[in-house]
Phi, psi and omega in degrees: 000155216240132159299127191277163187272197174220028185218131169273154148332336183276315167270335149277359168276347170282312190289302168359284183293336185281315172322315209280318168283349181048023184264003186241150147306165177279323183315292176298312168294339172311315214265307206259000171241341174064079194210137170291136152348302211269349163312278176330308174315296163323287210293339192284317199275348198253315176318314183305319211263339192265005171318307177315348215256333188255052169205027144267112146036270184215164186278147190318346203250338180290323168259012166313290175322258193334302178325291137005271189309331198278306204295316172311254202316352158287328179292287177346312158298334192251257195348285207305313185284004170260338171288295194318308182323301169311312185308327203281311157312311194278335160318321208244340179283003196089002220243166195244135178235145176271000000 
């Protein structure tokens, strides 16, 4: 299992963006986020290469959720028509439903 970082996202897209800009050394942005060079390097290159993704439509997670909501609303569906089913049975067998 995998080590949680102790740096939020928020903060490494800052440190990042500051990497990017080039008006500081890495040394120096090292010294003002009390961060490694090779951290900053790191978080600069996964900024680069995942950039494309926030000028997509909609997000991977968004359609998890969409996915999500559809199989939930099909379950819903196949119950209700097994409730209607019971009732009918218990309708025609006599039996008293509330």
């Amino acid at each position: 299992m995998g080590r949680r970082s102790k740096y939020s996202a928020k903060f490494k897209a800052k440190v990042a963006i500051e990497a990017i800009k080039e008006r500081e050394t890495l040394t120096e942005l090292s010294k003002r986020f009390e961060v490694s060079p090779v951290k900053i390097t790191s978080w600069k290159n996964d900024f680069l290469k995942h950039s494309d993704k926030a000028f997509e439509s909609e997000t991977p997670s968004v359609k998890k959720v969409q996915q999500a909501n559809e199989r939930l609303y099909s379950k819903i569906g196949k119950l209700q028509t097994e409730v209607d089913f019971f009732a009918e049975a218990c309708k025609d067998a006599g039996l008293k439903i509330n």
